[in-house]
N, CA and C atoms as an extended XYZ file, in Angstrom:
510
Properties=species:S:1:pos:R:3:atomname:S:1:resname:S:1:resid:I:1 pbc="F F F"
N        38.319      171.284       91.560 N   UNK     1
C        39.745      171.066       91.683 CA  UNK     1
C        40.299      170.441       90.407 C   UNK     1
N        41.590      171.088       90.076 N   UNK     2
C        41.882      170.477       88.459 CA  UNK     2
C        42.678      169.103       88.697 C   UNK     2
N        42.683      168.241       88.444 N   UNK     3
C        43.580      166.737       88.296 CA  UNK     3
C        44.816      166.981       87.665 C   UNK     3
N        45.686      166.423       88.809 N   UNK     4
C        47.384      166.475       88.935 CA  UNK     4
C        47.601      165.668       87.500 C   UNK     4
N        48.263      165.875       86.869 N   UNK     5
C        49.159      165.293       86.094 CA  UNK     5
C        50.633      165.408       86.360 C   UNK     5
N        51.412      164.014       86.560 N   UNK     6
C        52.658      164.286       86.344 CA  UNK     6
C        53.270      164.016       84.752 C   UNK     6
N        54.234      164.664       84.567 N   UNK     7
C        54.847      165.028       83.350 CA  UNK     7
C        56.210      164.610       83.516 C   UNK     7
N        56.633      163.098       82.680 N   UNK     8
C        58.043      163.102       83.263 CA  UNK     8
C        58.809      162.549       82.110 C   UNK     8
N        59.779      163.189       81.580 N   UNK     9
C        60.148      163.624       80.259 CA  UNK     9
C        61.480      164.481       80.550 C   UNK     9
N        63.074      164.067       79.233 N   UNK    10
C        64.238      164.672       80.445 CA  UNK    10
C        64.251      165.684       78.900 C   UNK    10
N        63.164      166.033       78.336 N   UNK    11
C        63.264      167.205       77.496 CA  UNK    11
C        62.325      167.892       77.582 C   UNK    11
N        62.597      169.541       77.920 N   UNK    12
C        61.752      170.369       78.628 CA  UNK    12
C        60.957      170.814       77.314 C   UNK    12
N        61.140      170.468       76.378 N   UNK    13
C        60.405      170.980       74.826 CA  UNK    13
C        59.364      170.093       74.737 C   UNK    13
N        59.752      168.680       75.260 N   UNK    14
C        58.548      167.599       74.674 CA  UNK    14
C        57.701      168.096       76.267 C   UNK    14
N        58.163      168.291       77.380 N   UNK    15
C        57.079      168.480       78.129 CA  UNK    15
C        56.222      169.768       78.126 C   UNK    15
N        56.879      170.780       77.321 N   UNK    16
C        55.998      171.911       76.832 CA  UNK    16
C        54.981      171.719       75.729 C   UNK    16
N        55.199      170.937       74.873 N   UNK    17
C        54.555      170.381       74.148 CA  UNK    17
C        53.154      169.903       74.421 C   UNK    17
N        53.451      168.785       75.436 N   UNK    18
C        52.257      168.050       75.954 CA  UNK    18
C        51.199      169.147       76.669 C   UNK    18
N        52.017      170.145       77.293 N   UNK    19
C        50.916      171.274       78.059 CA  UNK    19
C        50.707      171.645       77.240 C   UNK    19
N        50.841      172.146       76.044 N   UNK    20
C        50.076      172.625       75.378 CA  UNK    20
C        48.650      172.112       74.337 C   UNK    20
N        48.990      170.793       74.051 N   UNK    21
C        48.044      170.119       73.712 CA  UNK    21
C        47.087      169.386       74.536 C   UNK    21
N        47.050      169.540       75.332 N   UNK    22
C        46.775      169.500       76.879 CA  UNK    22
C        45.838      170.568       77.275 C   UNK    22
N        46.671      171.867       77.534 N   UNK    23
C        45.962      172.907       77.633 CA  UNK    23
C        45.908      173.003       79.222 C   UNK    23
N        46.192      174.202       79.907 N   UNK    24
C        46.407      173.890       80.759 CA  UNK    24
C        45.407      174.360       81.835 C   UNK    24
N        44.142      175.023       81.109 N   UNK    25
C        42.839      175.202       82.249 CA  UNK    25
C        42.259      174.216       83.056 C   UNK    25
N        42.239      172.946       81.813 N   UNK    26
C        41.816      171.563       82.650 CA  UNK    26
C        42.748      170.797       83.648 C   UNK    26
N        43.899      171.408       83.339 N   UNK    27
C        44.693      170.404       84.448 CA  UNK    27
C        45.907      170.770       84.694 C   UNK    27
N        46.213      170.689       86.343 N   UNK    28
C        47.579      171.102       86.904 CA  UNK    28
C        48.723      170.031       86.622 C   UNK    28
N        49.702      170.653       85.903 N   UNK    29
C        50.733      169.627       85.242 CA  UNK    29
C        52.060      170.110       86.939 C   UNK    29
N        52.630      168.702       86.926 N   UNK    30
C        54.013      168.762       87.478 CA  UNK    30
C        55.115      167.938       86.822 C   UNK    30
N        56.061      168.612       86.642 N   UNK    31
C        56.995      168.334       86.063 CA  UNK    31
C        58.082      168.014       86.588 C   UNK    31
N        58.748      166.872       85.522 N   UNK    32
C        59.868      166.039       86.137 CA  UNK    32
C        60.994      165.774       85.071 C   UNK    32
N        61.823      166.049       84.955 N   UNK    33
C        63.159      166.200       84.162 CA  UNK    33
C        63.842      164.559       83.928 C   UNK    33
N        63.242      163.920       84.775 N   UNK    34
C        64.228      162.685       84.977 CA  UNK    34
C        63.051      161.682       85.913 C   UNK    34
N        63.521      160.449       85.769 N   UNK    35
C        62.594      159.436       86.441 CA  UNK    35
C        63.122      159.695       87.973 C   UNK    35
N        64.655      159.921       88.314 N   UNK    36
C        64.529      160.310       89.901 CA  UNK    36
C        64.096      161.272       90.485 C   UNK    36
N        63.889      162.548       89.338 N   UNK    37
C        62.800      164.163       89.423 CA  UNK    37
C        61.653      163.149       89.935 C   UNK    37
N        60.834      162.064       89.180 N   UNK    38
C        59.754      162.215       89.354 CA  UNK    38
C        59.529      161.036       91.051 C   UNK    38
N        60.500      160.425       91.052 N   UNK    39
C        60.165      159.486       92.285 CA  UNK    39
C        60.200      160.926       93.313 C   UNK    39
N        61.065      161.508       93.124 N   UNK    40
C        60.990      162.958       94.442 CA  UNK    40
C        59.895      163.314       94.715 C   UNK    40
N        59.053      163.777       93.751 N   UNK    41
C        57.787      164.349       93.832 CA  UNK    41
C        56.831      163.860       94.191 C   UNK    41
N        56.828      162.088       93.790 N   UNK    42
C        56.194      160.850       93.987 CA  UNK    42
C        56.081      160.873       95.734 C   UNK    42
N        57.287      161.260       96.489 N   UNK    43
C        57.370      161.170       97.535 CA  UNK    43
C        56.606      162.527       98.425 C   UNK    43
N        56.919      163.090       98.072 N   UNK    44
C        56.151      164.444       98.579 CA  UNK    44
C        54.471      164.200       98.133 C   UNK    44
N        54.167      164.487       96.578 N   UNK    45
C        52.646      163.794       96.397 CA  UNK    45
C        52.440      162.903       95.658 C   UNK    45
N        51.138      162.436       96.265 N   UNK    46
C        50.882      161.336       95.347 CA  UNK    46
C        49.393      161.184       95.056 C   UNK    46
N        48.438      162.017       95.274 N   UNK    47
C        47.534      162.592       94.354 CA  UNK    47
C        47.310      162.793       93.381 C   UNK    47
N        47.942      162.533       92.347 N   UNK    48
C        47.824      162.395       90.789 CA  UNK    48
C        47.092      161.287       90.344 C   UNK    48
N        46.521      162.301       89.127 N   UNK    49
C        45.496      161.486       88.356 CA  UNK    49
C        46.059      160.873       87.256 C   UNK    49
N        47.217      160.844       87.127 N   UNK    50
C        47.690      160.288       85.562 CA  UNK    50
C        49.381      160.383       85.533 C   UNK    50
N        50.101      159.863       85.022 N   UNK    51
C        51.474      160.241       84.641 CA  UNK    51
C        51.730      160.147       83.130 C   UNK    51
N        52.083      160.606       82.670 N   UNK    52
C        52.540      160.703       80.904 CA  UNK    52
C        54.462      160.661       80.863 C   UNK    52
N        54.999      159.495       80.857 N   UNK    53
C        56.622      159.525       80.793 CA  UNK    53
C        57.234      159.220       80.061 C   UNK    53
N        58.406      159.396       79.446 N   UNK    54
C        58.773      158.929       78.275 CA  UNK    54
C        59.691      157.882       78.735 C   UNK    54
N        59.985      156.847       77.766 N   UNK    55
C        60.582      155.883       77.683 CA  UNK    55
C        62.022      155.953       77.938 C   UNK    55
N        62.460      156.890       76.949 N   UNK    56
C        63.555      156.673       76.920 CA  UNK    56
C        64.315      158.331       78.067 C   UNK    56
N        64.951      157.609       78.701 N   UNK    57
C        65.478      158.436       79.502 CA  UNK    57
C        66.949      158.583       79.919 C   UNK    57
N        67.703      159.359       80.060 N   UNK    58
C        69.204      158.702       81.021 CA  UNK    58
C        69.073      158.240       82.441 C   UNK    58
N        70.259      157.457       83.018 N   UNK    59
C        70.187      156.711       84.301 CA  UNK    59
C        69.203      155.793       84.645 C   UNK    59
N        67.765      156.819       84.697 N   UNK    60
C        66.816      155.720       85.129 CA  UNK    60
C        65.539      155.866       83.922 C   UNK    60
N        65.480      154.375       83.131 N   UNK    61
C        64.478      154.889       82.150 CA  UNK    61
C        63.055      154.893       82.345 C   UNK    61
N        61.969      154.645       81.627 N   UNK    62
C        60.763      155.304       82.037 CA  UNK    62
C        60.177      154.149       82.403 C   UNK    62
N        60.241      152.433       82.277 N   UNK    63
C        60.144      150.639       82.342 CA  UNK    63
C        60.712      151.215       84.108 C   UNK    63
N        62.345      151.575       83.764 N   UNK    64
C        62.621      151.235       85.468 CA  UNK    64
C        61.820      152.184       86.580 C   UNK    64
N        61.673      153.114       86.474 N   UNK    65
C        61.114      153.964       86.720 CA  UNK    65
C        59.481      153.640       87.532 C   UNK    65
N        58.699      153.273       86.630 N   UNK    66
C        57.435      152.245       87.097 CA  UNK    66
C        57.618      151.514       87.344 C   UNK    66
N        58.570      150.793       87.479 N   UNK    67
C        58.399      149.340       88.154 CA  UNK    67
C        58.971      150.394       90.165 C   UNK    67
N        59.934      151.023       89.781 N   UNK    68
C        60.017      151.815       91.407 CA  UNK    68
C        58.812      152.383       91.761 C   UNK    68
N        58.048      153.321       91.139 N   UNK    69
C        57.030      153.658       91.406 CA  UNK    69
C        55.880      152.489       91.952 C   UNK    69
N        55.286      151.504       91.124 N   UNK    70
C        54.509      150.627       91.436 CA  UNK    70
C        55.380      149.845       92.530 C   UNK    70
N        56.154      150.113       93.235 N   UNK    71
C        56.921      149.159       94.840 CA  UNK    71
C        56.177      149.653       95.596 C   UNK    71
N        55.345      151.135       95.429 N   UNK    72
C        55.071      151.863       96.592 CA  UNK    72
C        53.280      151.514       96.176 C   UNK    72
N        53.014      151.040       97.516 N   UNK    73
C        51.039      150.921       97.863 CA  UNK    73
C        50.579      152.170       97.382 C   UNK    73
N        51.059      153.196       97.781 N   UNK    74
C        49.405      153.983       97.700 CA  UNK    74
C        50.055      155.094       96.390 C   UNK    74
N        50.792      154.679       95.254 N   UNK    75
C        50.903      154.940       94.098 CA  UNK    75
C        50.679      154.427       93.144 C   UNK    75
N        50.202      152.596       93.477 N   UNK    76
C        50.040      152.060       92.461 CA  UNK    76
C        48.789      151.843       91.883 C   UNK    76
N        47.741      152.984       92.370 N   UNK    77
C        46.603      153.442       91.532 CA  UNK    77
C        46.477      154.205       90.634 C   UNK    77
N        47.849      155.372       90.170 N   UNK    78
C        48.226      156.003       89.432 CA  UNK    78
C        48.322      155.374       88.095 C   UNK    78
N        47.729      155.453       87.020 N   UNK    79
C        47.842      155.455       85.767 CA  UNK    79
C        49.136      155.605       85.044 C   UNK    79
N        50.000      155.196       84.537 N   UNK    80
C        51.056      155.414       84.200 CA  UNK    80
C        51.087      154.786       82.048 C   UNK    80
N        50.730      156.545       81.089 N   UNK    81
C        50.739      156.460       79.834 CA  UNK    81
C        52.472      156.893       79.514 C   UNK    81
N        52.702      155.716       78.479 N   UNK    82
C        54.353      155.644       78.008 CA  UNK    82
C        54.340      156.360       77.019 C   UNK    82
N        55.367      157.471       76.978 N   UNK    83
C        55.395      158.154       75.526 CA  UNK    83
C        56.726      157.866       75.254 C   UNK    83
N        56.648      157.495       73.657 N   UNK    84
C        58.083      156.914       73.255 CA  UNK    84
C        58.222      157.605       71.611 C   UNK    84
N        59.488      157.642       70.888 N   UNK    85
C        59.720      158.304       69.459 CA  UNK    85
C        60.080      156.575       69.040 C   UNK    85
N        60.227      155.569       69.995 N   UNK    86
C        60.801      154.262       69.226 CA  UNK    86
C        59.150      153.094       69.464 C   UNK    86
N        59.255      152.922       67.960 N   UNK    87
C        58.367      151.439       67.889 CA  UNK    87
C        58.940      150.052       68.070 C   UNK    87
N        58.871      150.180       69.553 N   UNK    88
C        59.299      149.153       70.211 CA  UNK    88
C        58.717      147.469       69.384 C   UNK    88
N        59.220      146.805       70.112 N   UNK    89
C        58.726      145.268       69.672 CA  UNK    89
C        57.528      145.228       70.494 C   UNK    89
N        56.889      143.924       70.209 N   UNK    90
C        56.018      143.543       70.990 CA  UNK    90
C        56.477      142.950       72.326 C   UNK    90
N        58.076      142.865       72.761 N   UNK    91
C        58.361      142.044       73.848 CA  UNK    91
C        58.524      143.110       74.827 C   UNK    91
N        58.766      144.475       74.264 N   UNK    92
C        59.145      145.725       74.491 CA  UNK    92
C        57.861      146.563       75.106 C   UNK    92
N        56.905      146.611       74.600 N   UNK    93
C        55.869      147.261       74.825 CA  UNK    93
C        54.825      146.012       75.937 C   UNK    93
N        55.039      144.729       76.070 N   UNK    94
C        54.749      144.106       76.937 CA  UNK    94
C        55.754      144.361       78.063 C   UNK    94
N        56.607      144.517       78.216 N   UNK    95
C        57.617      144.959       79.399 CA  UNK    95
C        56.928      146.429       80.087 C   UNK    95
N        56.830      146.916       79.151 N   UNK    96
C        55.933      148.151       79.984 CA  UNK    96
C        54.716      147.963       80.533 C   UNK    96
N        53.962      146.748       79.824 N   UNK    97
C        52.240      146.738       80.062 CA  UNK    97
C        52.787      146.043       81.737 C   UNK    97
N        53.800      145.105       81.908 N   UNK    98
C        53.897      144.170       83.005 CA  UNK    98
C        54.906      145.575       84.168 C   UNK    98
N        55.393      146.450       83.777 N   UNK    99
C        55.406      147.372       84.826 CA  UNK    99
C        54.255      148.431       85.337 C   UNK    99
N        53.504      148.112       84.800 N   UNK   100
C        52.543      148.869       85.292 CA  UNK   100
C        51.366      150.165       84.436 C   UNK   100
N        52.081      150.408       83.044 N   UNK   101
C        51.818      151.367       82.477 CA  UNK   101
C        50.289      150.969       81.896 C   UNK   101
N        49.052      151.756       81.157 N   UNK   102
C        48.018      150.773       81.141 CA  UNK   102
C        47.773      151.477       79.325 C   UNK   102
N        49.167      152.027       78.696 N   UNK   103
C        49.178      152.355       77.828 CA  UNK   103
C        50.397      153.287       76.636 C   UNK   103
N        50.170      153.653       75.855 N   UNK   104
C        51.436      153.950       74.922 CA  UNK   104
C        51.255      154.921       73.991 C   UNK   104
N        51.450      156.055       74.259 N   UNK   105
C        51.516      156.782       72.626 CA  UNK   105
C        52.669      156.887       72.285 C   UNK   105
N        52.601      157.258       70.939 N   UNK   106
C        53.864      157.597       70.147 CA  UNK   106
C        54.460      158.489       69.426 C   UNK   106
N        55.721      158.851       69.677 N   UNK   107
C        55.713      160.467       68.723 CA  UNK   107
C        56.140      160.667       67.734 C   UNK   107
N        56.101      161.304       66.599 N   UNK   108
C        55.149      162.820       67.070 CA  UNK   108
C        53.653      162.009       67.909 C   UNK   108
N        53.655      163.415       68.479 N   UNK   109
C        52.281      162.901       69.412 CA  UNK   109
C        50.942      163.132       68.350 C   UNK   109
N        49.936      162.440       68.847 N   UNK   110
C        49.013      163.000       67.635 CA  UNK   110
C        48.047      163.560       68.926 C   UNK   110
N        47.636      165.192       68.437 N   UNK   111
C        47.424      166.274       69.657 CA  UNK   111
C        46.048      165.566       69.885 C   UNK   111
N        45.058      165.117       69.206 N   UNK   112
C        43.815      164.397       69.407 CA  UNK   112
C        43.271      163.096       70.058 C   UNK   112
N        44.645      162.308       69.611 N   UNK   113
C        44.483      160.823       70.624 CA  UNK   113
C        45.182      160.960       72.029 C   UNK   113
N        46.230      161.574       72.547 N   UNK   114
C        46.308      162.266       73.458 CA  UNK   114
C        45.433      162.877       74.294 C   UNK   114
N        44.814      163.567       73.798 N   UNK   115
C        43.998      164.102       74.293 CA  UNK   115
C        42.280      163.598       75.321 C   UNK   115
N        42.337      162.745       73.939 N   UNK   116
C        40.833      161.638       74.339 CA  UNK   116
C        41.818      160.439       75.493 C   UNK   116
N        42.726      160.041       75.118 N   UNK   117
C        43.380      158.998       75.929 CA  UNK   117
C        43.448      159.704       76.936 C   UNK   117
N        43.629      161.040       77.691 N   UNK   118
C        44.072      161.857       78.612 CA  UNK   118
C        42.755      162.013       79.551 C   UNK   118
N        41.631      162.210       78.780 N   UNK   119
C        40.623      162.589       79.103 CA  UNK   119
C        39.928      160.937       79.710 C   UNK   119
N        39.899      159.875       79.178 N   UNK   120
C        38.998      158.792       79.819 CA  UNK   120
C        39.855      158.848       81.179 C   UNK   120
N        40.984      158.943       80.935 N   UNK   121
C        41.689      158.650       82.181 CA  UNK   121
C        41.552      159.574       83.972 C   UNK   121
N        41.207      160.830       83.443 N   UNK   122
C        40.466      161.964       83.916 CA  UNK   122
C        39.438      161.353       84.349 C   UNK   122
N        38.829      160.873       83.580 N   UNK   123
C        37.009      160.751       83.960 CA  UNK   123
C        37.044      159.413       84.610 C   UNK   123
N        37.977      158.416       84.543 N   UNK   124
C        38.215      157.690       85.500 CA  UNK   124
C        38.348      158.414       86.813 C   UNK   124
N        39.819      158.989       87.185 N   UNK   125
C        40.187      159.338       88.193 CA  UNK   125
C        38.930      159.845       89.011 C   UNK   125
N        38.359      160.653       88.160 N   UNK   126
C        36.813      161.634       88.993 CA  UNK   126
C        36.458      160.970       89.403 C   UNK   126
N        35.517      159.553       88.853 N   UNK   127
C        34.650      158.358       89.746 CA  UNK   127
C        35.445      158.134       90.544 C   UNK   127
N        36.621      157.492       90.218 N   UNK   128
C        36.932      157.273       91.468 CA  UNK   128
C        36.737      157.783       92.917 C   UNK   128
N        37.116      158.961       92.531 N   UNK   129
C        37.432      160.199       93.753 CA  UNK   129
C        36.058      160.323       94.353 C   UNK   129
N        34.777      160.448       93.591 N   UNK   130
C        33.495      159.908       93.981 CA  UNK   130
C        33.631      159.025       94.932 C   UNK   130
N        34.151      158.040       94.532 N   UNK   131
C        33.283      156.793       94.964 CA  UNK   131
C        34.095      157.212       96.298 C   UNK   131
N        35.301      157.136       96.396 N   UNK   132
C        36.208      157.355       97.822 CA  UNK   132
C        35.568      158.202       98.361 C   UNK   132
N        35.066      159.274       97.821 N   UNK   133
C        34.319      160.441       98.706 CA  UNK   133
C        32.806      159.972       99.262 C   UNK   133
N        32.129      159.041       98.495 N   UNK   134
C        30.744      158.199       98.675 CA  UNK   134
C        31.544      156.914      100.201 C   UNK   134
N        32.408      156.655      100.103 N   UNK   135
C        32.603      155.868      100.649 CA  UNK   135
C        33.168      156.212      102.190 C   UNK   135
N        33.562      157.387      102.313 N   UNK   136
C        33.730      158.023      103.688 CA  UNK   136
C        32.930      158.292      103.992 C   UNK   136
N        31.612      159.312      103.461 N   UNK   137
C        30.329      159.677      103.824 CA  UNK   137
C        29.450      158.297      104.526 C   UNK   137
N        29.628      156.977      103.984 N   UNK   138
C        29.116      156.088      104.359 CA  UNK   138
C        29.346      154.984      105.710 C   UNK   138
N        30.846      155.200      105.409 N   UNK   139
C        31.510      154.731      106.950 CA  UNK   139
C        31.487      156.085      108.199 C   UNK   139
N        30.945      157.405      107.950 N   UNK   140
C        30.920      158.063      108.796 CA  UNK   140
C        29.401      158.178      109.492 C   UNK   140
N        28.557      157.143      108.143 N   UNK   141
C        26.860      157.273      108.479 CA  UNK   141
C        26.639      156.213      109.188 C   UNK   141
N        27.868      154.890      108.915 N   UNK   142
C        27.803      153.714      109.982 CA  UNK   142
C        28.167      153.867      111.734 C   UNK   142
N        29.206      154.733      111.404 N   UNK   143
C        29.822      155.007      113.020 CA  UNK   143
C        28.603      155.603      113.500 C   UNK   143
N        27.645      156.416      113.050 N   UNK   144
C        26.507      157.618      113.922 CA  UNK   144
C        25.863      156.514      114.083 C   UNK   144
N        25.154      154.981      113.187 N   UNK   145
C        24.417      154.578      113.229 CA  UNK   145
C        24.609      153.376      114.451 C   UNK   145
N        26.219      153.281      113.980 N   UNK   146
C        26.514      152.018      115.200 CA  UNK   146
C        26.451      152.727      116.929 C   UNK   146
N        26.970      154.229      116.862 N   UNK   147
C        26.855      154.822      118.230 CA  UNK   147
C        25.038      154.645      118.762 C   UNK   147
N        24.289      155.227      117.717 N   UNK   148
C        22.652      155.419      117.911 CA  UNK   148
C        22.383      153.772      118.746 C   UNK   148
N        22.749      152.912      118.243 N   UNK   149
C        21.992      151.490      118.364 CA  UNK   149
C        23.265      151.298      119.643 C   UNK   149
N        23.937      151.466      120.043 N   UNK   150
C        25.228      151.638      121.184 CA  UNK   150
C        24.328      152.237      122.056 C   UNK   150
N        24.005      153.264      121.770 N   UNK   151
C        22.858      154.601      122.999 CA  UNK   151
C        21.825      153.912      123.046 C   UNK   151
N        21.344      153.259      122.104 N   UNK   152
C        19.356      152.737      122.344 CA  UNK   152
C        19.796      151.387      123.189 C   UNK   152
N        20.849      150.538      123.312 N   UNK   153
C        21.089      149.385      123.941 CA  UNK   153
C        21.715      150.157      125.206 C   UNK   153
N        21.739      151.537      125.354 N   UNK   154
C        22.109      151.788      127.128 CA  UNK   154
C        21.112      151.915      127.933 C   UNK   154
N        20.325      152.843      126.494 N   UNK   155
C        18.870      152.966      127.398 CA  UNK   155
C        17.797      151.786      128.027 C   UNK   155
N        18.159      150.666      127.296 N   UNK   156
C        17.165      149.867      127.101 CA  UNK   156
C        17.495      148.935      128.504 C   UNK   156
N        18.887      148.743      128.577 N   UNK   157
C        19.726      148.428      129.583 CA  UNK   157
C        19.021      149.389      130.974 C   UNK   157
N        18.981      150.565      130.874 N   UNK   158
C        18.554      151.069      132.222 CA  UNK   158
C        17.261      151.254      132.508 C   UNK   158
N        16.105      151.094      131.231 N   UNK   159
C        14.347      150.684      131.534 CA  UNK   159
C        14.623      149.648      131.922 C   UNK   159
N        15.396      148.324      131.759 N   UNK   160
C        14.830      147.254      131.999 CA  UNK   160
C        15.208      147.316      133.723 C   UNK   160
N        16.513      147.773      134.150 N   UNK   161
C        16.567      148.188      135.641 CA  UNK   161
C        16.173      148.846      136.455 C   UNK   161
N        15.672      149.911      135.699 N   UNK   162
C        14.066      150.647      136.462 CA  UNK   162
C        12.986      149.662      136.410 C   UNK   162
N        12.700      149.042      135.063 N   UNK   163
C        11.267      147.845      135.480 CA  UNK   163
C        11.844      147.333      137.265 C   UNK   163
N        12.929      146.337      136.657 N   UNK   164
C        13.271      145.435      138.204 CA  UNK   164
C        12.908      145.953      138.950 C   UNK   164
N        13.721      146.951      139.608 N   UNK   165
C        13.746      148.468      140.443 CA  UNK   165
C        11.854      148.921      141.075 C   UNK   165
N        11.470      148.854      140.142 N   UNK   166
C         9.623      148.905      140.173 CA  UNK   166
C         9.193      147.671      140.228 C   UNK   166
N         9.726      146.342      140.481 N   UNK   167
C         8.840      145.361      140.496 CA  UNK   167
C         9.215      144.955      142.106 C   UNK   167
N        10.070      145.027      142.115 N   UNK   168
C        10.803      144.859      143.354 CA  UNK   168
C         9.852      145.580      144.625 C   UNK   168
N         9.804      146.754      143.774 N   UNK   169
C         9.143      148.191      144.762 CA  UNK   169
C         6.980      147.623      145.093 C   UNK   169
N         6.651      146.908      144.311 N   UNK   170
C         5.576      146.203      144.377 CA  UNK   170
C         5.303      145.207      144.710 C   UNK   170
């Protein structure tokens, strides 16, 4: 299964861009025109392995944007990389680290650090998805195991009332 990327960017050139350096065999991109494009989608799925958004946006920018996104529980495992054309300050690029984002490129994009930055984040998401998948397999091996020892304490329950049952009978 290829890993969701959302793409949320209110210029359809810079988000063609990124698919292409990207490439799009390894991974299903969804696209979002606007930070309220992307809360929509946010709402419908939220299976994504990564978001790539740009900063600067109209209405709602890419800071407000994650901080709405990270309100919601079961989105705020989503990765959220800031793409910006401005070299923000340091008070600026800490405003993003404290909404949630766990990183920053800058454009022009450089097609190679993108890429590797794109990719740990990938190979994160996978373990993860492992481990969640290791971790159902394991609570489904506890329930068989807790029923088994549930069944061996019924049985054990009704030898010991057949013993009585037979001692009684002697």
């Amino acid at each position: 299964m290829q890993p969701k990327i959302l793409l949320v960017d209110d210029r359809e050139d810079n988000l063609l861009s990124i698919e292409a350096i990207l490439g799009s065999d390894s991974y299903r991109f969804v696209r979002a025109l606007s930070g309220r494009q992307a809360l929509k989608v946010l709402l419908q799925e939220f299976d994504f392995a990564l978001i790539l958004m740009d900063v600067k946006m109209p209405n709602l920018n890419g800071f407000e944007t994650a901080e709405l996104i990270y309100e919601r529980e079961k989105l705020r495992q989503i990765p959220i990389i800031f793409i910006t054309a401005h070299n923000y300050g340091e008070e600026s690029v800490f405003k993003g680290y404290q909404t949630g984002a766990v990183d920053y490129i800058y454009k022009p994009i450089n097609p190679g650090l993108l890429r590797a930055k794109v990719s740990v984040f990938i190979e994160l998401y996978r373990k993860n998805q492992t481990l969640i998948q290791q971790e159902h397999k394991l609570i489904a091996i506890n329930k068989n195991l807790e029923n088994e020892i549930n069944e061996r304490k019924i049985s054990e329950e009704k030898v010991r009332a057949l013993n009585l049952e037979l001692l009684k009978t002697i």
